[in-house]
CHARMM internal coordinates of N, CA and C (Angstrom, degrees):
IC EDIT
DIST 1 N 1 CA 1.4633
DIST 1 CA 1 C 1.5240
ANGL 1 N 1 CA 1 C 109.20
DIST 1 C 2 N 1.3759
ANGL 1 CA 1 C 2 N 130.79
DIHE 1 N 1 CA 1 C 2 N 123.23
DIST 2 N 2 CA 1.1447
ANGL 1 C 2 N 2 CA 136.44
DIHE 1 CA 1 C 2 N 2 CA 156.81
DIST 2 CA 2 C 1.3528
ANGL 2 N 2 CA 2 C 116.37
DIHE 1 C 2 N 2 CA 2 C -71.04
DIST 2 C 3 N 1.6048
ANGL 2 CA 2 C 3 N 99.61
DIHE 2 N 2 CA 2 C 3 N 132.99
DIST 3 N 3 CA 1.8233
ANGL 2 C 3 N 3 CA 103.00
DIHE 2 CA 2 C 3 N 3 CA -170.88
DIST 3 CA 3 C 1.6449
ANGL 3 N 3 CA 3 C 89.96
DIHE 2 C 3 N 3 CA 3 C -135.06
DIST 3 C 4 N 1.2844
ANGL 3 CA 3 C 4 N 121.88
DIHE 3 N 3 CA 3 C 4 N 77.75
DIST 4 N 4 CA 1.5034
ANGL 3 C 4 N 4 CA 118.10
DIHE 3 CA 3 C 4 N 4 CA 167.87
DIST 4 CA 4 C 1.3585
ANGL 4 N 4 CA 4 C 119.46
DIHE 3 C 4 N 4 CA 4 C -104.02
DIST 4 C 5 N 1.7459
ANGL 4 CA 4 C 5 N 94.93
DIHE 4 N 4 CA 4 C 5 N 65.95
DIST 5 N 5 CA 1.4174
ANGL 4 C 5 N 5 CA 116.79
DIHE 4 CA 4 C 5 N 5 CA 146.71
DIST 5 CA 5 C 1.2415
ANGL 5 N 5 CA 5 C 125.60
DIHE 4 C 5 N 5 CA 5 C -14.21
DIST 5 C 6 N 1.1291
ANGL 5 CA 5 C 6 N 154.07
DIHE 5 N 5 CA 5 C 6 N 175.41
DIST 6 N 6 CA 1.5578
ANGL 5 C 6 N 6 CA 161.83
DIHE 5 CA 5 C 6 N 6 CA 110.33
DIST 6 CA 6 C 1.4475
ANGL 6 N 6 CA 6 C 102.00
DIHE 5 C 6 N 6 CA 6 C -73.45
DIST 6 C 7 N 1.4088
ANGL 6 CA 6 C 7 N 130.19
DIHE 6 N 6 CA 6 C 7 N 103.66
DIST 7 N 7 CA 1.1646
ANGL 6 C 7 N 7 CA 116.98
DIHE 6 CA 6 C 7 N 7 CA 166.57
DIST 7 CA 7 C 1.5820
ANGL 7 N 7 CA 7 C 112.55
DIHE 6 C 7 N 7 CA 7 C -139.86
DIST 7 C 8 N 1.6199
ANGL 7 CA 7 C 8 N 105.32
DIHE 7 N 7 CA 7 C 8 N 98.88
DIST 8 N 8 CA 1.2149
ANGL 7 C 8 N 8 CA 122.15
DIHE 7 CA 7 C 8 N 8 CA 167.72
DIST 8 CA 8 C 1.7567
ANGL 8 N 8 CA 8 C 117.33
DIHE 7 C 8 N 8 CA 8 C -54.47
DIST 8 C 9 N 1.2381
ANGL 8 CA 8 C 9 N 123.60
DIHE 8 N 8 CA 8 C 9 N 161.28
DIST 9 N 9 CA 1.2595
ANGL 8 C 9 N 9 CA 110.26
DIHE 8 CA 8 C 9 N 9 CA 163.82
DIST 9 CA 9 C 1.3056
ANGL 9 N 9 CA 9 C 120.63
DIHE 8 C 9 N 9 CA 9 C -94.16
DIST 9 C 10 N 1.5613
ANGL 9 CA 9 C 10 N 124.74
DIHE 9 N 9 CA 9 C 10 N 124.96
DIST 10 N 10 CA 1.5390
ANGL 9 C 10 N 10 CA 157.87
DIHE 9 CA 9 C 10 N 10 CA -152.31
DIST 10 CA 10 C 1.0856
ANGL 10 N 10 CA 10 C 112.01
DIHE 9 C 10 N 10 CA 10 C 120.98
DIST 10 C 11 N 1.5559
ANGL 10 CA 10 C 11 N 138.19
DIHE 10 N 10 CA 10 C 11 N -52.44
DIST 11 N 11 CA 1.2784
ANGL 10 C 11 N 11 CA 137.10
DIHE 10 CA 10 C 11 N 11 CA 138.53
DIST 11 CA 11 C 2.2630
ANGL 11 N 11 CA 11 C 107.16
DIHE 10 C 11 N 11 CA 11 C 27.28
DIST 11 C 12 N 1.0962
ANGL 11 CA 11 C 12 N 94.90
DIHE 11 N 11 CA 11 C 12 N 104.08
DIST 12 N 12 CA 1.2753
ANGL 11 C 12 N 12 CA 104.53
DIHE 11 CA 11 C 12 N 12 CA -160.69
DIST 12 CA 12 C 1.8985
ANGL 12 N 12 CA 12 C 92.35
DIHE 11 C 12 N 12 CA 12 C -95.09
DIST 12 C 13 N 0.8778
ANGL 12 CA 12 C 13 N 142.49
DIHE 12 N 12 CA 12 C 13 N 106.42
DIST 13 N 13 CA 1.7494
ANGL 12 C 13 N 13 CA 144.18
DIHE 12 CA 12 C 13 N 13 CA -166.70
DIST 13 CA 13 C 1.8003
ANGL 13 N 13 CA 13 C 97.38
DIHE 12 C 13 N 13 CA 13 C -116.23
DIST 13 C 14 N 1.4733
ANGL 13 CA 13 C 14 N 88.71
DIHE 13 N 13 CA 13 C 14 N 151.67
DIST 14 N 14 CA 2.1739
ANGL 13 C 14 N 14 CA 113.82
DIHE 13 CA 13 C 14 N 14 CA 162.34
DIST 14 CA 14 C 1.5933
ANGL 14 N 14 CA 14 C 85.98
DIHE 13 C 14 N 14 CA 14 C -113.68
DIST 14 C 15 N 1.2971
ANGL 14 CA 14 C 15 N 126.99
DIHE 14 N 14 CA 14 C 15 N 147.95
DIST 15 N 15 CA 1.4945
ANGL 14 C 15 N 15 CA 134.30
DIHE 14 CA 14 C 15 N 15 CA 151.14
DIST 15 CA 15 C 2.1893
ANGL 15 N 15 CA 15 C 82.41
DIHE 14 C 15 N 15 CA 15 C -93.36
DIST 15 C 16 N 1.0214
ANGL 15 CA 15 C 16 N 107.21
DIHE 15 N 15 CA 15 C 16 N 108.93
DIST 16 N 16 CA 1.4657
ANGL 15 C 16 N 16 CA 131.52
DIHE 15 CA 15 C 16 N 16 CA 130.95
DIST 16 CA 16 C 1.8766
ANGL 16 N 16 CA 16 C 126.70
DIHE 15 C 16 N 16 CA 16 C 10.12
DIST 16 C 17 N 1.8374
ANGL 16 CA 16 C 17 N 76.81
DIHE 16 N 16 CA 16 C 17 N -74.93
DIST 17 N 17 CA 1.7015
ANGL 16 C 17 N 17 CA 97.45
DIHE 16 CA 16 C 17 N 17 CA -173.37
DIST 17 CA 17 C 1.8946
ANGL 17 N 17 CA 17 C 102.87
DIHE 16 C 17 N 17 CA 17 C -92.99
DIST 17 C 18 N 0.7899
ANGL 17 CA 17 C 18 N 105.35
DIHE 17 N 17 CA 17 C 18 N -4.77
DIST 18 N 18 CA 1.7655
ANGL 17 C 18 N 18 CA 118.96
DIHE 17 CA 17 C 18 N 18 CA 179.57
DIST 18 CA 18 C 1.2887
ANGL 18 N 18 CA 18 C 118.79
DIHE 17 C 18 N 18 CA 18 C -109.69
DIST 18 C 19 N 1.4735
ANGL 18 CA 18 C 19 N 138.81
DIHE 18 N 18 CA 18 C 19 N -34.73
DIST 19 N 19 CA 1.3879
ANGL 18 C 19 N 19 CA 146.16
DIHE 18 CA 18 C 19 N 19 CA -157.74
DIST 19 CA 19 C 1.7566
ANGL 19 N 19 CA 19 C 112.76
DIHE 18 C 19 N 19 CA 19 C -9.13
DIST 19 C 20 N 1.3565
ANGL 19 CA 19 C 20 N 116.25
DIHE 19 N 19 CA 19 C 20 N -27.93
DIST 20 N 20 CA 1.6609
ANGL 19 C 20 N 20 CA 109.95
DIHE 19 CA 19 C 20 N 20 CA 146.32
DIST 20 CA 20 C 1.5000
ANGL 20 N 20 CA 20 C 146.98
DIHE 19 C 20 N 20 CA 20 C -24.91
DIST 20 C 21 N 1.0303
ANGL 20 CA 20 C 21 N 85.76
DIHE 20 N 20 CA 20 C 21 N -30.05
DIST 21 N 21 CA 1.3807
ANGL 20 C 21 N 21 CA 117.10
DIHE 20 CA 20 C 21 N 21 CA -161.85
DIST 21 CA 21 C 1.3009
ANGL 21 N 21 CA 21 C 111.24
DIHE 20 C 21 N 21 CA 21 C -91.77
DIST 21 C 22 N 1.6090
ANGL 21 CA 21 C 22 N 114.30
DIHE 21 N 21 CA 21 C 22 N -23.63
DIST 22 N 22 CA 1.1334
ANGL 21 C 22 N 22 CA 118.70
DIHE 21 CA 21 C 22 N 22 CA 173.44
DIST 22 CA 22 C 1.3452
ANGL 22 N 22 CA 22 C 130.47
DIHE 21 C 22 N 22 CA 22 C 86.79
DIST 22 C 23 N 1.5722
ANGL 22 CA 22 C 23 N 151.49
DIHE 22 N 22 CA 22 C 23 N 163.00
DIST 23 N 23 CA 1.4264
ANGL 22 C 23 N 23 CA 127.76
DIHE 22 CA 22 C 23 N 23 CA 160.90
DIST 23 CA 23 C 1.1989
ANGL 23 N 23 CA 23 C 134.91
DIHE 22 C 23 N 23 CA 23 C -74.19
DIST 23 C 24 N 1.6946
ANGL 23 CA 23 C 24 N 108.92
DIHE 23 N 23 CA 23 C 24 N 145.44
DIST 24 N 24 CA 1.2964
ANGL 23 C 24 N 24 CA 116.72
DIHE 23 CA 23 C 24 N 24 CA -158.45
DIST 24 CA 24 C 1.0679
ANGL 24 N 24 CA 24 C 98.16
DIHE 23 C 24 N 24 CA 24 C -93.98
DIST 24 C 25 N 1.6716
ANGL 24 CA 24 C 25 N 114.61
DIHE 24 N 24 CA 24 C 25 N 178.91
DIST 25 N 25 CA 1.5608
ANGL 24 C 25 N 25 CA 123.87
DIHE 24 CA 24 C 25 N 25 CA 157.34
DIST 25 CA 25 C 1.6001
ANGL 25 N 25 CA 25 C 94.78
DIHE 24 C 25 N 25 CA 25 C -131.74
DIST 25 C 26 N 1.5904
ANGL 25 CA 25 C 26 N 99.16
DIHE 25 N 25 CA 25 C 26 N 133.01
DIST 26 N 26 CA 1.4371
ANGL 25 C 26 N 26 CA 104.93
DIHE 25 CA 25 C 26 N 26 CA -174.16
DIST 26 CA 26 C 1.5926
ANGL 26 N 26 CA 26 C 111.59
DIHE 25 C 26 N 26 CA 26 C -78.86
DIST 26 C 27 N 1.5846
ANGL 26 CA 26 C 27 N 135.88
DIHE 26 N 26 CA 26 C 27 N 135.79
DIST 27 N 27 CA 1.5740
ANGL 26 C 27 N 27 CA 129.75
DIHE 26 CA 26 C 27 N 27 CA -156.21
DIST 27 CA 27 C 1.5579
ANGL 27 N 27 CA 27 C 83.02
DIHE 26 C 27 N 27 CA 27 C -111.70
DIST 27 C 28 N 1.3312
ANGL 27 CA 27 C 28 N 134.11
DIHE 27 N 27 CA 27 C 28 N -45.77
DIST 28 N 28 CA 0.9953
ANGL 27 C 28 N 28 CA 133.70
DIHE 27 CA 27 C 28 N 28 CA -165.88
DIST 28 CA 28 C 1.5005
ANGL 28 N 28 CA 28 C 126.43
DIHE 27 C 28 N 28 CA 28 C -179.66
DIST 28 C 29 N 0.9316
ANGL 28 CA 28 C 29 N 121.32
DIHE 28 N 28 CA 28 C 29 N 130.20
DIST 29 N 29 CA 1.9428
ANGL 28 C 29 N 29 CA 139.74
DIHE 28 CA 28 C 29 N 29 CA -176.11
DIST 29 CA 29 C 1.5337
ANGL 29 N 29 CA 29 C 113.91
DIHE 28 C 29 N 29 CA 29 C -103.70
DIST 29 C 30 N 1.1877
ANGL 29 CA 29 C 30 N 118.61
DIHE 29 N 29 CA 29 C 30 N 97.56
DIST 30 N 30 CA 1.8308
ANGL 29 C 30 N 30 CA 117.48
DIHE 29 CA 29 C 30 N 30 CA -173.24
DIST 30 CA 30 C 1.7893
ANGL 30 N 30 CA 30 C 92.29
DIHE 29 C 30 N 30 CA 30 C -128.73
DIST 30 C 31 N 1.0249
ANGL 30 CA 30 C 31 N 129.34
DIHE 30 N 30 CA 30 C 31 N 113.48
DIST 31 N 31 CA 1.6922
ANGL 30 C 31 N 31 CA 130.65
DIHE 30 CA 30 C 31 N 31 CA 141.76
DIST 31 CA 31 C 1.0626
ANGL 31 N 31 CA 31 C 85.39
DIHE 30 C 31 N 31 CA 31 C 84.08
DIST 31 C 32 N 1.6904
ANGL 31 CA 31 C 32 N 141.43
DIHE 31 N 31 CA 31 C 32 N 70.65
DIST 32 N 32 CA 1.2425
ANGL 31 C 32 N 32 CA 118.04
DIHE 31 CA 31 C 32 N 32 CA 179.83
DIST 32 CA 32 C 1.8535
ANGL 32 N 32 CA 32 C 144.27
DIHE 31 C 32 N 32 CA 32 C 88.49
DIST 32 C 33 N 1.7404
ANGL 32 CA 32 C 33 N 84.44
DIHE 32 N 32 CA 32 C 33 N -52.40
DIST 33 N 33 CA 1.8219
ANGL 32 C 33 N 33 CA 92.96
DIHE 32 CA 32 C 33 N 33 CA 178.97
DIST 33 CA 33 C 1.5611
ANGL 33 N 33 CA 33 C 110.05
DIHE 32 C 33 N 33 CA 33 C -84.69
DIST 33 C 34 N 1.1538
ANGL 33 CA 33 C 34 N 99.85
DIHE 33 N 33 CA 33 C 34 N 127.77
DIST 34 N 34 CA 2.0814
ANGL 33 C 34 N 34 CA 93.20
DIHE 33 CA 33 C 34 N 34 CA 156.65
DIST 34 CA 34 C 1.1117
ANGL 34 N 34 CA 34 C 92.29
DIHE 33 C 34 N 34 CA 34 C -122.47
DIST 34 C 35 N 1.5929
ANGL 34 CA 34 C 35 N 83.50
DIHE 34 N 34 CA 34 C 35 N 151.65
DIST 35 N 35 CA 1.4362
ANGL 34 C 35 N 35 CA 118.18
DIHE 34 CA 34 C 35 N 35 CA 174.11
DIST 35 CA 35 C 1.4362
ANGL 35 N 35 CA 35 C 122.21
DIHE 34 C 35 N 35 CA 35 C -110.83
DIST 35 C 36 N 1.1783
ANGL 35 CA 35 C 36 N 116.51
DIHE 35 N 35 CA 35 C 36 N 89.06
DIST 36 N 36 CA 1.6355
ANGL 35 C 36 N 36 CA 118.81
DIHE 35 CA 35 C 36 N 36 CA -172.15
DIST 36 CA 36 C 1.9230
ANGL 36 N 36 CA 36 C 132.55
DIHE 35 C 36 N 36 CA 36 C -103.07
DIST 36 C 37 N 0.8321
ANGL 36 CA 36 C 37 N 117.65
DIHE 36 N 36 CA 36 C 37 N 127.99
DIST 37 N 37 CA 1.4841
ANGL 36 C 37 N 37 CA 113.21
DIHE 36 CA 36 C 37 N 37 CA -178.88
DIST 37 CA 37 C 1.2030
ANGL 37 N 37 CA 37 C 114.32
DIHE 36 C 37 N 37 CA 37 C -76.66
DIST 37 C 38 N 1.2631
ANGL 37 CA 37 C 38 N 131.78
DIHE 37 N 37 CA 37 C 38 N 117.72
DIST 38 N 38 CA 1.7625
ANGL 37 C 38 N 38 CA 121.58
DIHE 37 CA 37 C 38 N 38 CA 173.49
DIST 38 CA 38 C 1.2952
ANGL 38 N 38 CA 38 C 75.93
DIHE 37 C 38 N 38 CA 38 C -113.47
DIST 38 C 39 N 1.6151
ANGL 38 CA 38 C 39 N 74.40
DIHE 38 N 38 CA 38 C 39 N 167.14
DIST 39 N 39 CA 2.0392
ANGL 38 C 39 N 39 CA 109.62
DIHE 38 CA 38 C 39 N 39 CA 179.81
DIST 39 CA 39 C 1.4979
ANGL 39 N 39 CA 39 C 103.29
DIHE 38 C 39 N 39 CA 39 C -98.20
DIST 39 C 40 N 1.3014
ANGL 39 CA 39 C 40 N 134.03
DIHE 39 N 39 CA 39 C 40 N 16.03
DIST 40 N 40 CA 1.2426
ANGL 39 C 40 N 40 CA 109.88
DIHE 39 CA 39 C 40 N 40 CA 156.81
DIST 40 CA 40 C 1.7212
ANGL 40 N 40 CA 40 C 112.00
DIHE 39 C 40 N 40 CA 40 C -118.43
DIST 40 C 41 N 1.3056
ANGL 40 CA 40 C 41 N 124.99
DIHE 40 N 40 CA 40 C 41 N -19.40
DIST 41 N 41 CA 1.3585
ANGL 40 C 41 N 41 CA 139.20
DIHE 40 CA 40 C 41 N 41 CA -172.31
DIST 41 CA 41 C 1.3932
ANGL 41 N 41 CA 41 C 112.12
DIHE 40 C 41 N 41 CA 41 C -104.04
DIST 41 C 42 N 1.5326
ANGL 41 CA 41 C 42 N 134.59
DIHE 41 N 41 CA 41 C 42 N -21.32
DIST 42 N 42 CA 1.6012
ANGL 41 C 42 N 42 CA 138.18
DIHE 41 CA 41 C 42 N 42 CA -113.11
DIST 42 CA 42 C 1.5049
ANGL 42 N 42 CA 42 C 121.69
DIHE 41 C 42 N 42 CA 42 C -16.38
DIST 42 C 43 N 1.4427
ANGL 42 CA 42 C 43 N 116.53
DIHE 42 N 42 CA 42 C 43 N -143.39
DIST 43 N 43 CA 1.3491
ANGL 42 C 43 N 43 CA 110.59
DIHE 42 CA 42 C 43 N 43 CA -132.75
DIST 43 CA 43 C 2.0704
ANGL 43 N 43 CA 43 C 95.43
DIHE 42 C 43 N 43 CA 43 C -54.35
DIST 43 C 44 N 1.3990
ANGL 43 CA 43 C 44 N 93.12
DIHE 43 N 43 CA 43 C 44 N 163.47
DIST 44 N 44 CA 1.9202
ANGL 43 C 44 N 44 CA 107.88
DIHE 43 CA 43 C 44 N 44 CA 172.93
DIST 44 CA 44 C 1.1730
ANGL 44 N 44 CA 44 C 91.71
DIHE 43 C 44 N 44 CA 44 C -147.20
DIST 44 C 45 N 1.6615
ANGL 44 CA 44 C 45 N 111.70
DIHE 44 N 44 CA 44 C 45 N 159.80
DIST 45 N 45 CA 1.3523
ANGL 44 C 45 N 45 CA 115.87
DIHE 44 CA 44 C 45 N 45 CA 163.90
DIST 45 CA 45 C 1.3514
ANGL 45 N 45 CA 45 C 100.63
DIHE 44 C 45 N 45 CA 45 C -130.31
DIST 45 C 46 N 1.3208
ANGL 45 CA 45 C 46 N 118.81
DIHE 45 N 45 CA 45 C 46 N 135.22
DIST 46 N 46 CA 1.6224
ANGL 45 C 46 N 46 CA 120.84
DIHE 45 CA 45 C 46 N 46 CA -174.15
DIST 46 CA 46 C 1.4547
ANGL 46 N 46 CA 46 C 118.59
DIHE 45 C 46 N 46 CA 46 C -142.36
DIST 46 C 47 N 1.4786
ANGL 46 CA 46 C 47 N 116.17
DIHE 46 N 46 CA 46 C 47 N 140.94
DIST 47 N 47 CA 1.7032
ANGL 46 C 47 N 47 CA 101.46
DIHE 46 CA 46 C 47 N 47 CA -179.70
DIST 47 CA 47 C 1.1934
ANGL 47 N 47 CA 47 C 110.06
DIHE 46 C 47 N 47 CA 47 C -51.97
DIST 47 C 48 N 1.2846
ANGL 47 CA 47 C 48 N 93.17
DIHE 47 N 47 CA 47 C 48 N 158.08
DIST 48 N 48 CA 1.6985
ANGL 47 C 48 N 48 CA 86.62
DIHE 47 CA 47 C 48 N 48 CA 172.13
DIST 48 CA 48 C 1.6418
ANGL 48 N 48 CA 48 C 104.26
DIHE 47 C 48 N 48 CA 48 C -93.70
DIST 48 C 49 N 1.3373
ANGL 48 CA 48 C 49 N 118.00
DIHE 48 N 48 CA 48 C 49 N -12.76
DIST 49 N 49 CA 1.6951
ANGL 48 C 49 N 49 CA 116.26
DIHE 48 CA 48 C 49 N 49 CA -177.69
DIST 49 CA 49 C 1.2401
ANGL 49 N 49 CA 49 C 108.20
DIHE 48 C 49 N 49 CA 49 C -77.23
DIST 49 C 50 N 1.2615
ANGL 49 CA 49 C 50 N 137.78
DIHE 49 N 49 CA 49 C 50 N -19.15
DIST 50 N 50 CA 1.5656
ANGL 49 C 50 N 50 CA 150.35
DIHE 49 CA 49 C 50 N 50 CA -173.93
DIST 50 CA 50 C 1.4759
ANGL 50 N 50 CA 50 C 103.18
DIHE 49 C 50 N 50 CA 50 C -96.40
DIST 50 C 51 N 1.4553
ANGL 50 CA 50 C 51 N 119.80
DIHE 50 N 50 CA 50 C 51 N -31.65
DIST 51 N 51 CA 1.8984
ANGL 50 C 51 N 51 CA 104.16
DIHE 50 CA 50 C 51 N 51 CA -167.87
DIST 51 CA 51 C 1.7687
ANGL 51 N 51 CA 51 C 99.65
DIHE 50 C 51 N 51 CA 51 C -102.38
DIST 51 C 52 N 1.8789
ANGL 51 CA 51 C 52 N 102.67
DIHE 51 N 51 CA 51 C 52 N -176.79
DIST 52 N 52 CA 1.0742
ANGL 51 C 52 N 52 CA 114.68
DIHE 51 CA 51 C 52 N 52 CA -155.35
DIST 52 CA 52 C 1.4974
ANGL 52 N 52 CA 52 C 83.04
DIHE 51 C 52 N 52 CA 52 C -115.09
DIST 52 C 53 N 1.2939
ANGL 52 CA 52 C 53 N 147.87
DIHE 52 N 52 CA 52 C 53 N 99.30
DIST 53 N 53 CA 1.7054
ANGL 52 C 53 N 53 CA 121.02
DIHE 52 CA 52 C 53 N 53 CA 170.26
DIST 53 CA 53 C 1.5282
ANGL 53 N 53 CA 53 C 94.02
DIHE 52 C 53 N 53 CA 53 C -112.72
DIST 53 C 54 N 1.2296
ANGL 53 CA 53 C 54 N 96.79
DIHE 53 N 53 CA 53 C 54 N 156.33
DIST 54 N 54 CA 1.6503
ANGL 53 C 54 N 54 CA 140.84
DIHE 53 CA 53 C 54 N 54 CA 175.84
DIST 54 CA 54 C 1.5480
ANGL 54 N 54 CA 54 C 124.92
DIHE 53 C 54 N 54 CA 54 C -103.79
DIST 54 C 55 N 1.2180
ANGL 54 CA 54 C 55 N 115.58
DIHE 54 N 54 CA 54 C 55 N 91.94
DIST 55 N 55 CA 1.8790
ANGL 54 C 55 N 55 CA 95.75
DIHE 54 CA 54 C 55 N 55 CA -154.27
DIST 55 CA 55 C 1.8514
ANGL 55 N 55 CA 55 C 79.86
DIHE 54 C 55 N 55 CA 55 C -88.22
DIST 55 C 56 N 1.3268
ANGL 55 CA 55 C 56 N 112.70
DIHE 55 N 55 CA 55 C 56 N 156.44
DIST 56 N 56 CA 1.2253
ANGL 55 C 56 N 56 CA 135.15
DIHE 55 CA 55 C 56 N 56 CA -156.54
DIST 56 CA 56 C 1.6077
ANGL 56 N 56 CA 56 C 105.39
DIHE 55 C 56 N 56 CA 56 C -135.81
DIST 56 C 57 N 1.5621
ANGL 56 CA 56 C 57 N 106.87
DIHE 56 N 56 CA 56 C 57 N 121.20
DIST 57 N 57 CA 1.6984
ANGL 56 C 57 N 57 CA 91.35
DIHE 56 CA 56 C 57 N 57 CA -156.74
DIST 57 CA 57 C 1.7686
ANGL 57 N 57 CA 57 C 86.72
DIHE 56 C 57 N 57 CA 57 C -122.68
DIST 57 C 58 N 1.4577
ANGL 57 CA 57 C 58 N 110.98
DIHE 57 N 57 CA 57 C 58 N 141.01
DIST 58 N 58 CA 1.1121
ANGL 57 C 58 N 58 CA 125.05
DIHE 57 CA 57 C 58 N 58 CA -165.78
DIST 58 CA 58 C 1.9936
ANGL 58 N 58 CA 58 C 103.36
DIHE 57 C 58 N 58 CA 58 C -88.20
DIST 58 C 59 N 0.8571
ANGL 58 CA 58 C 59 N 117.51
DIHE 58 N 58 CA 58 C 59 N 124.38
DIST 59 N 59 CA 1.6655
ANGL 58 C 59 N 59 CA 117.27
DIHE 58 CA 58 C 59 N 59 CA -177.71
DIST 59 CA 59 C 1.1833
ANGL 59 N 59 CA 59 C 96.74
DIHE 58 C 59 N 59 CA 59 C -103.67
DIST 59 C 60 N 1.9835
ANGL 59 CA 59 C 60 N 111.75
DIHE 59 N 59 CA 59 C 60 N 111.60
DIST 60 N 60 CA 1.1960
ANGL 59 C 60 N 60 CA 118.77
DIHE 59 CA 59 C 60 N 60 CA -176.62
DIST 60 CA 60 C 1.1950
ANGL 60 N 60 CA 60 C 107.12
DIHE 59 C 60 N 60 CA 60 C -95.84
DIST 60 C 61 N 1.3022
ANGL 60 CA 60 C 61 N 129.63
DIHE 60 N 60 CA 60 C 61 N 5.11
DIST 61 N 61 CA 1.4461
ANGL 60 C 61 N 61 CA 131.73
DIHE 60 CA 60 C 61 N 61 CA -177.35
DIST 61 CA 61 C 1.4352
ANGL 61 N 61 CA 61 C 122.40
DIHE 60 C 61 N 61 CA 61 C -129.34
DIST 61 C 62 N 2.1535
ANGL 61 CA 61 C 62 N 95.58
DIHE 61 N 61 CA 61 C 62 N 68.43
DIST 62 N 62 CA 1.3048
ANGL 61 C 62 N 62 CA 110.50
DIHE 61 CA 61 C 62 N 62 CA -167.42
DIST 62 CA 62 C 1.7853
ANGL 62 N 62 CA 62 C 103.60
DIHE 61 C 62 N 62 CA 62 C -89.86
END
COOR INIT
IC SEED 1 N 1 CA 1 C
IC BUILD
């Protein structure tokens, strides 16, 4: 599966196939790899052609 996200770093992500894991914050996307911190695992680095992400958008104007 191709997942060519836009994922800047702040980029707030769910991995999909993990949701355990909790939400990430994306650190960085180079050639494929991101490197993301979740709050339940911290940092992972994962293809991005192999994972499921969910970008997760924060509504600051609750």
């Amino acid at each position: 599966m191709k997942n060519n996200l836009d994922l800047p770093p702040g980029t707030l992500v769910e991995n999909l196939k993990s949701p355990e894991w909790g939400m990430g914050q994306v650190q960085s996307c180079i050639n494929g790899k991101v490197t993301i911190n979740f709050e339940n695992v911290g940092k992972k680095v994962l293809n991005q052609n192999l994972v499921e992400l969910k970008t997760i958008e924060i509504n600051a104007n609750r």
